[in-house]
TORGUBA-952683 format. One record per residue (C-alpha): residue in one letter; x, y, z; residue number from 1. Coordinates in nm, 4 decimals, decimal comma. Layout:
// residues N
SEDREN code c1 c2 c3 pos
SEDREN A X Y Z NUM
...
END
This chain:
// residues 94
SEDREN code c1 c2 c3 pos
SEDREN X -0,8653 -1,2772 2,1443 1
SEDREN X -0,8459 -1,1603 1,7678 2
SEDREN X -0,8962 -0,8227 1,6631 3
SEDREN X -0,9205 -0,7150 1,3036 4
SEDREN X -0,8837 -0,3963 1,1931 5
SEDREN X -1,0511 -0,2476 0,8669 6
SEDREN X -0,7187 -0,0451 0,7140 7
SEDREN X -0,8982 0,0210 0,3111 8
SEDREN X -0,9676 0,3743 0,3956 9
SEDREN X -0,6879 0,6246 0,3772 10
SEDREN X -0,4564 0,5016 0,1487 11
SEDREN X -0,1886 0,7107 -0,0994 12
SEDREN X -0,0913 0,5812 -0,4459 13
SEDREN X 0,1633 0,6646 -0,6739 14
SEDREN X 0,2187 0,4952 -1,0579 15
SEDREN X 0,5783 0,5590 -1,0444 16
SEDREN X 0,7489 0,3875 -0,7021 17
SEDREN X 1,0724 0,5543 -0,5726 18
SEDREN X 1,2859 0,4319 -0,3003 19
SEDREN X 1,2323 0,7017 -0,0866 20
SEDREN X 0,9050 0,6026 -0,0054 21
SEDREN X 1,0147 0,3444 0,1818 22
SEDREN X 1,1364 0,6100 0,4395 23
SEDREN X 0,8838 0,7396 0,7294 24
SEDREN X 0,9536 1,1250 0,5961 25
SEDREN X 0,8881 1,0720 0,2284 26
SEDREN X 0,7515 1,3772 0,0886 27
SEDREN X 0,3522 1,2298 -0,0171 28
SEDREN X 0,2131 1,5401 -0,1958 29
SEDREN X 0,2002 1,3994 -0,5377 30
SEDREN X 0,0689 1,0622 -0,3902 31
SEDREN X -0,3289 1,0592 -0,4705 32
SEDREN X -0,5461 0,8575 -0,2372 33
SEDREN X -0,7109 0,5533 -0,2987 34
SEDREN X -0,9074 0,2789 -0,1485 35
SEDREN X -0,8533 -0,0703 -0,1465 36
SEDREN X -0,9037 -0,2933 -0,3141 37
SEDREN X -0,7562 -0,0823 -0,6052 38
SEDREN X -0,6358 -0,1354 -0,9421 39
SEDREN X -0,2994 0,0792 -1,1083 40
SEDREN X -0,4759 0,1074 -1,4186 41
SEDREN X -0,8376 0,1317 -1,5241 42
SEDREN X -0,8722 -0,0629 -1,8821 43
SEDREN X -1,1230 -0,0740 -2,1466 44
SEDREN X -1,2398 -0,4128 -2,1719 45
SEDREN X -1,2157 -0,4148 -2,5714 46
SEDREN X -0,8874 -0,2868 -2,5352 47
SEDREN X -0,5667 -0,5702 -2,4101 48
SEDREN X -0,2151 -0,3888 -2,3573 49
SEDREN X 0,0062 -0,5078 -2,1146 50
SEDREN X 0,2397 -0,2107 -2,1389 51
SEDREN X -0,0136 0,0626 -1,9898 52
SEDREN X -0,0447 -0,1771 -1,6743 53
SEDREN X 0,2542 -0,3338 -1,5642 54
SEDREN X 0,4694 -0,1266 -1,3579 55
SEDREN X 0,6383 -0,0644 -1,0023 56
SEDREN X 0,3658 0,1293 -0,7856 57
SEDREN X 0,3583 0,2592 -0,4338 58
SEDREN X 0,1138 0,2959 -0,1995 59
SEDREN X 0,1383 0,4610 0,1788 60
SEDREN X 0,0067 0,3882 0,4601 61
SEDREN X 0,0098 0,5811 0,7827 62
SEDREN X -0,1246 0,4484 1,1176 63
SEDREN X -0,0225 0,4914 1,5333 64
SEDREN X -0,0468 0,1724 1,6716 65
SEDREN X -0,3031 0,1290 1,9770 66
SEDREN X -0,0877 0,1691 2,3285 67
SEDREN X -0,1932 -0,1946 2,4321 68
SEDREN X 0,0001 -0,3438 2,1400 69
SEDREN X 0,3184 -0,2753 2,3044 70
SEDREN X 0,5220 -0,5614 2,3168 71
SEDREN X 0,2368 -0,7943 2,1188 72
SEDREN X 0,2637 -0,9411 1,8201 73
SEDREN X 0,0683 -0,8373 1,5145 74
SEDREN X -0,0003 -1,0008 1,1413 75
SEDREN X -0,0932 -0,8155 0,8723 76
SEDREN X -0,3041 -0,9468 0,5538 77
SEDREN X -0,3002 -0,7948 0,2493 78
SEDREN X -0,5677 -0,9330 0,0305 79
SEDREN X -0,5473 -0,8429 -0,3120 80
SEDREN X -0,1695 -0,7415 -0,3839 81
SEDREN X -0,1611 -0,8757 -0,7426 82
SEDREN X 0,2005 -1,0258 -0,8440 83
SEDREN X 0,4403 -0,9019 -0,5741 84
SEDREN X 0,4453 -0,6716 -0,2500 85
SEDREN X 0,7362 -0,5466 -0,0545 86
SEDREN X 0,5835 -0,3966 0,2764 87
SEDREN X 0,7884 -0,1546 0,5006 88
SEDREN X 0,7270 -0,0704 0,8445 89
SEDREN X 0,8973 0,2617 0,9402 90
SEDREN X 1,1116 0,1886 0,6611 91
SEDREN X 1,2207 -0,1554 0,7148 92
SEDREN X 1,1194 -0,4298 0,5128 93
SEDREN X 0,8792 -0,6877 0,6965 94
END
């Protein structure tokens, strides 16, 4: 049987990404949290500039998996990354 999990709440964002957070110990104090769905950039809608937008963000996710997941196999959906998404687990990419 199926399972889904809500996982919006409790999410950290950063404008600027870095490749150390990636790794499990990155240092999230200047991360702010967010909810998702989110957008990087709030714009007027009078107002069209690609620049303020379009960048490499981060966001952070920490969970412990459930016990009875040992040895299962589990998908994750992201609905609503925009152009491209690199997801790491533990810091490998998935």
């Amino acid at each position: 049987m199926r399972k889904r999990y809500d996982w919006n709440d409790g999410w950290l964002f950063s404008e600027q990404f870095e490749d150390a957070m990636t790794e499990p110990a990155y240092d999230e104090k200047n991360m702010r949290p967010v909810r998702l769905p989110h957008t990087v950039k709030e714009t007027p809608f009078d107002y069209f500039d690609e620049s303020c937008y379009q960048m490499v963000s981060g966001y952070r996710h920490r969970f412990a998996a459930p016990k009875e997941w040992e040895g299962k196999r589990a998908a994750v959906t992201f609905c609503g990354a925009a152009h491209e998404a690199a997801v790491y687990v533990n810091g490998e990419k998935i």
